[in-house]
C-alpha beads as a LAMMPS data file, in Angstrom:
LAMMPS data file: protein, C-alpha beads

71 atoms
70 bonds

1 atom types
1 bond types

-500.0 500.0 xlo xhi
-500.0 500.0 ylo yhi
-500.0 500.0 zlo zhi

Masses

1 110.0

Atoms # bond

1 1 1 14.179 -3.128 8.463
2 1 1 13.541 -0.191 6.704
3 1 1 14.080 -1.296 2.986
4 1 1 12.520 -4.593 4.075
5 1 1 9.092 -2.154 4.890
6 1 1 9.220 0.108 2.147
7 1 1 9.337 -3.295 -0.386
8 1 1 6.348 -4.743 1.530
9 1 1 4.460 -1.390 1.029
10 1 1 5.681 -0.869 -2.850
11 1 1 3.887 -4.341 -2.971
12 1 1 0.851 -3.155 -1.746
13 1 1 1.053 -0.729 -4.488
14 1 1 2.213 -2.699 -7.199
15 1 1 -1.122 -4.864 -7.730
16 1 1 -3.534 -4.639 -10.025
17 1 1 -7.180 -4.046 -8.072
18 1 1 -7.853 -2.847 -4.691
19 1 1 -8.920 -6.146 -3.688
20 1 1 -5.286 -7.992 -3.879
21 1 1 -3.789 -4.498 -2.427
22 1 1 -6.180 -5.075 0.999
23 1 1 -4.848 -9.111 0.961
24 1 1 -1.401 -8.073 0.478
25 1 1 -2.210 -4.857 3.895
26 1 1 -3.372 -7.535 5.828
27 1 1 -0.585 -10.108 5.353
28 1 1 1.776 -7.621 5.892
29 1 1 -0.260 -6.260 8.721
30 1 1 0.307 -9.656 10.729
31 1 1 3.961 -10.024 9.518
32 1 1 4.401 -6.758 11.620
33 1 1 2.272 -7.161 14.267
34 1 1 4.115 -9.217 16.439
35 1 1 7.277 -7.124 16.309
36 1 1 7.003 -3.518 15.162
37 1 1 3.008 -3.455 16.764
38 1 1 3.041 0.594 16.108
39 1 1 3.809 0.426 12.536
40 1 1 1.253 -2.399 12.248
41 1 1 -1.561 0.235 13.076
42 1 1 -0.131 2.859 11.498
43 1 1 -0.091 0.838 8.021
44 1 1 -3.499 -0.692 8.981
45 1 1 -5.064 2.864 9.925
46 1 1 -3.145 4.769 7.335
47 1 1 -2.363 2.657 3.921
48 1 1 -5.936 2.309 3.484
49 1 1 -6.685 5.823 1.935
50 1 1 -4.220 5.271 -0.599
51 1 1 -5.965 2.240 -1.904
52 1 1 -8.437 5.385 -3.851
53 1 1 -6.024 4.788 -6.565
54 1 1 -7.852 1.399 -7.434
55 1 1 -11.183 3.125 -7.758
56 1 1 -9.979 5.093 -11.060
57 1 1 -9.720 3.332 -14.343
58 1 1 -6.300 1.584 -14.934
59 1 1 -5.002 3.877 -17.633
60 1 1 -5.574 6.922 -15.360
61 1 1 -3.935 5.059 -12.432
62 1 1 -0.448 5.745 -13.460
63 1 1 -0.189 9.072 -13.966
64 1 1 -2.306 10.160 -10.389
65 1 1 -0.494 7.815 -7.968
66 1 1 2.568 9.838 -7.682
67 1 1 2.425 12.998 -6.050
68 1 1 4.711 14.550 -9.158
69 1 1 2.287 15.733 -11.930
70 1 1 5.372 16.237 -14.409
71 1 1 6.598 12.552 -14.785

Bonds

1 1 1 2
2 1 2 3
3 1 3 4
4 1 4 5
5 1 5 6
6 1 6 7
7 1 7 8
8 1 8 9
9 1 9 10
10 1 10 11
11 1 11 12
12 1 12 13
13 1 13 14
14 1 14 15
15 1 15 16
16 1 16 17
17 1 17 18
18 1 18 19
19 1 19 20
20 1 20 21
21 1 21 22
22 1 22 23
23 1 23 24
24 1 24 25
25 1 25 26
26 1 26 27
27 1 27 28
28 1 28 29
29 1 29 30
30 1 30 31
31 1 31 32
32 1 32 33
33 1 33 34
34 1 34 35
35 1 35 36
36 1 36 37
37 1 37 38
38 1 38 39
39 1 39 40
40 1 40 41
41 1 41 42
42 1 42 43
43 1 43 44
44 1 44 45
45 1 45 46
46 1 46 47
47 1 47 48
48 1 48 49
49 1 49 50
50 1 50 51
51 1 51 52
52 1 52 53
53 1 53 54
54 1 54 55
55 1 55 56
56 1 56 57
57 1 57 58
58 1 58 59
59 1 59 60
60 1 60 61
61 1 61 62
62 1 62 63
63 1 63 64
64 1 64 65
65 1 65 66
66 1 66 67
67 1 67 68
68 1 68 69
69 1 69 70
70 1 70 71
């Protein structure tokens, strides 16, 4: 389930505006809920945040979503 969880969250990720990202948390948020209902609130309390990335202009977004400055 693990591979299956990090795909759905790369997803999240892999959009292009913050309002597609929250869709995708939410589908995935009930695709959870039923069976894993932890990691359902952690994703809905947590992945949140890291939706800040869609505030910044698209060129910019690249370069500050991973937490290694030298790629």
């Amino acid at each position: 389930m693990r591979f299956e969880v990090a795909a759905d969250i790369r997803a999240m990720f892999s959009v292009s505006d913050r309002k597609n990202a929250e869709e995708n948390l939410q589908f995935t948020f009930q695709k959870y809920a039923r069976s894993t209902p932890q990691l359902s609130a952690w994703m809905e309390g947590n992945l949140v945040e890291g939706f800040t990335i869609f505030d910044f202009p698209l060129e910019y977004q690249r370069t500050i979503r991973a937490t290694n400055n030298l790629e």
